[in-house]
NUTIZA-750664 format. One record per residue: x negated, y, z negated of N, C-alpha, C in turn. Coordinates in steps of 0.001 Angstrom, whole numbers. Atoms other than C-alpha are relative to their C-alpha. Layout:
BEGIN
+---------+---------+---------+---------+---------+---------+---------+---------+---------+
|     n_X |     n_Y |     n_Z |    ca_X |    ca_Y |    ca_Z |     c_X |     c_Y |     c_Z |
+---------+---------+---------+---------+---------+---------+---------+---------+---------+
|       X |       Y |       Z |       X |       Y |       Z |       X |       Y |       Z |
...
+---------+---------+---------+---------+---------+---------+---------+---------+---------+
END
This chain:
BEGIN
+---------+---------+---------+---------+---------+---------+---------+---------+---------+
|     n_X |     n_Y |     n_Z |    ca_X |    ca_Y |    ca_Z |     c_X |     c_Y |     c_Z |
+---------+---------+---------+---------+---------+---------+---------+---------+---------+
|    -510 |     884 |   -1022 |   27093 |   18484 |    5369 |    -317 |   -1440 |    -402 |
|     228 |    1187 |     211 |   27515 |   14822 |    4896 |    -607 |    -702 |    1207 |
|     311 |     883 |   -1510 |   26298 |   11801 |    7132 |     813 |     131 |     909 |
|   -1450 |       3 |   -1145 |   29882 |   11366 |    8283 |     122 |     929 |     698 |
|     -51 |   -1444 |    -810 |   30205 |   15045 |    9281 |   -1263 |    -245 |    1324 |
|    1116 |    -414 |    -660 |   26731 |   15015 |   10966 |     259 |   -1475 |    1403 |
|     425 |     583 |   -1198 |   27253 |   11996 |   13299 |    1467 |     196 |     325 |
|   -1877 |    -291 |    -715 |   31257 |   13403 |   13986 |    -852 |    1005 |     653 |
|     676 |   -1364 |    -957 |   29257 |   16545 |   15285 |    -684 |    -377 |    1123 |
|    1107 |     449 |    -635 |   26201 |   14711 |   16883 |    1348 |    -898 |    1343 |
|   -1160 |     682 |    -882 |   29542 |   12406 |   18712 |     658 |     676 |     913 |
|    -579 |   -1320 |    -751 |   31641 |   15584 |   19444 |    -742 |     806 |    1058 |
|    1074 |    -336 |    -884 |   28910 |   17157 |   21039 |    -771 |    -464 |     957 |
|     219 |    1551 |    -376 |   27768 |   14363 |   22691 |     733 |    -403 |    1131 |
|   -1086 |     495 |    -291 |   30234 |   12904 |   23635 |    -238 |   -1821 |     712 |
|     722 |    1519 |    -339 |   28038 |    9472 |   23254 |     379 |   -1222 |    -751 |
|    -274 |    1216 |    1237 |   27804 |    6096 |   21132 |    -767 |    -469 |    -959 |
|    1028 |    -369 |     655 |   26414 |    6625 |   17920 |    -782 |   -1783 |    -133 |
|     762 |    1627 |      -3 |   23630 |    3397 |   17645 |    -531 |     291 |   -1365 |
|     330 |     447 |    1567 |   22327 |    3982 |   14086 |    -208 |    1727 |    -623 |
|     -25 |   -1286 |     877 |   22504 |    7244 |   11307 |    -522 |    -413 |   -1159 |
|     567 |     436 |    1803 |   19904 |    7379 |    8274 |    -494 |    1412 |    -264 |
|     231 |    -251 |     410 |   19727 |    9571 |    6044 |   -1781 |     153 |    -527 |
|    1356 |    -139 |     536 |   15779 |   11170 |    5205 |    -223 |    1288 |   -1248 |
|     -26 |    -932 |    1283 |   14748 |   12937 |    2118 |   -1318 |     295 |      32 |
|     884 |    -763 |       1 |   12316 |   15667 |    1963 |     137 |    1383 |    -989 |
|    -173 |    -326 |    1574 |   11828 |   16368 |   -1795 |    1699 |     367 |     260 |
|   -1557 |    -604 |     358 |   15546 |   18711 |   -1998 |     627 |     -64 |    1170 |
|    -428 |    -492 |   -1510 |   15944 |   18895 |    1541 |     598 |   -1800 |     548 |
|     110 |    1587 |    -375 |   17938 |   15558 |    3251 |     275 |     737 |    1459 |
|     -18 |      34 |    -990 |   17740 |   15503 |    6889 |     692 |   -1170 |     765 |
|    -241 |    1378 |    -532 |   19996 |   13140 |    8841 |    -432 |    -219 |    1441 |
|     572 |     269 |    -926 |   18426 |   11170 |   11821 |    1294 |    -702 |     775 |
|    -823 |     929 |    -556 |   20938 |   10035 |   14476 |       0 |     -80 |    1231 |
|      47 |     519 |   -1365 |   20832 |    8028 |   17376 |    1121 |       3 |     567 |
|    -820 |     106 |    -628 |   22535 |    8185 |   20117 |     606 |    -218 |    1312 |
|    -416 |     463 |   -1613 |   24012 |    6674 |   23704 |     264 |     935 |     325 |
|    -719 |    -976 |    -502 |   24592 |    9520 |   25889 |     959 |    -460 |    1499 |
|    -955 |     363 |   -1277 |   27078 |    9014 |   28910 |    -643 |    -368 |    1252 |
|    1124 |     -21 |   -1181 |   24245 |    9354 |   31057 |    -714 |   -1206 |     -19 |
|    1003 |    1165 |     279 |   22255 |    6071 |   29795 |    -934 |     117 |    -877 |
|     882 |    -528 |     860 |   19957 |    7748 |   27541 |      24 |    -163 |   -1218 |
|    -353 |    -293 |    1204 |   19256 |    7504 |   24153 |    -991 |    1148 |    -377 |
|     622 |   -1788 |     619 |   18283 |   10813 |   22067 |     522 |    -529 |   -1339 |
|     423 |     -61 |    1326 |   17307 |   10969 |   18567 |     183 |    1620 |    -546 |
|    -532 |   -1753 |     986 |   18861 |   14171 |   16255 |     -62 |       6 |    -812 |
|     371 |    -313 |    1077 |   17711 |   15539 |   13573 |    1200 |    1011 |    -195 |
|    -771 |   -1037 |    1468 |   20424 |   17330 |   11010 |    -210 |     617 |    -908 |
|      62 |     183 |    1092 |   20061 |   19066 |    8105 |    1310 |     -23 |    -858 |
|   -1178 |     319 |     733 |   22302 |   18323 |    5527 |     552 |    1500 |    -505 |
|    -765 |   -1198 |     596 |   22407 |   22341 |    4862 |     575 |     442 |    1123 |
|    -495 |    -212 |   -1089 |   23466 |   22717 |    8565 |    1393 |     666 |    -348 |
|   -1439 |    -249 |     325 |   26991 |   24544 |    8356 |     839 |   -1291 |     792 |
|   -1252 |     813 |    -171 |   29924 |   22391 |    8506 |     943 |     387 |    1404 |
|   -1082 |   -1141 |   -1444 |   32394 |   22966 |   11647 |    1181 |      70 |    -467 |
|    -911 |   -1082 |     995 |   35011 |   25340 |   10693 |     -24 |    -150 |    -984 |
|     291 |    -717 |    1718 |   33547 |   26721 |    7841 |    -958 |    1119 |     471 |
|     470 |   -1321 |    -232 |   32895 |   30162 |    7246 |   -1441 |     493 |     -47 |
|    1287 |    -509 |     191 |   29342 |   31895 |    7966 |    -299 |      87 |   -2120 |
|     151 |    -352 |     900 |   30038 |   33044 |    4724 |     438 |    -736 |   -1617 |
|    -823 |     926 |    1365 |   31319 |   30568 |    1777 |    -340 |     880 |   -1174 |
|     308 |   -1153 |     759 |   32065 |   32077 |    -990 |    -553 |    -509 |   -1010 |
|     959 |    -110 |    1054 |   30236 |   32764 |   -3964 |   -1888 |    -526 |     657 |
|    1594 |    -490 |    -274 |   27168 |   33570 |   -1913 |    -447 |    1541 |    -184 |
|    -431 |   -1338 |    -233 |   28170 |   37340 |   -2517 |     233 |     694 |    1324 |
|      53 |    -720 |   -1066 |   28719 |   38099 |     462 |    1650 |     342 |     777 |
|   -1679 |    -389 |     377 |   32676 |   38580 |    -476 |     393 |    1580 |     338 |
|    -761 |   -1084 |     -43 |   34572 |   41562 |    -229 |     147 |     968 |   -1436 |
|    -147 |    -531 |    1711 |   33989 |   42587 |   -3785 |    -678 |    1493 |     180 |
|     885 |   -1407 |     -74 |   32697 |   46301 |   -4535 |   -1008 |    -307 |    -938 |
|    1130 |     -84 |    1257 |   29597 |   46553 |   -6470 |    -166 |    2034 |     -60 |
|       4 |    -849 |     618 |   29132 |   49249 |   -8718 |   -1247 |     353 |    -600 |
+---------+---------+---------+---------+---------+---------+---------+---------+---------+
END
């Protein structure tokens, strides 16, 4: 998942006004941090990870094996 993705989700979901998105790195792992106005007056702070699935995209992407292939 990219930044962009992660504060279209954090927005969509939401349904607030994003106030700032940064990127954090933890060694391999990036985590995005994003703020956000909620409708209500509030701001809330979300943590992402960048391995988070994507929206619409499959549980399963392929070439994790978890395909339709036979093993033998």
């Amino acid at each position: 998942m990219t930044l962009e993705e992660a504060v279209a989700k954090v927005q969509q979901d939401t349904g607030g006004k994003i106030l700032s998105a940064d990127p954090r790195k933890f060694g391999r792992r990036t985590e995005y941090r994003i703020k956000v106005l909620t409708p209500e007056g509030h701001v809330r702070t979300i943590s992402i990870s960048s391995d988070a699935p994507r929206a619409g995209t499959d549980k399963h992407p392929a070439g994790n094996g978890a395909g339709k292939k036979e093993k033998h």
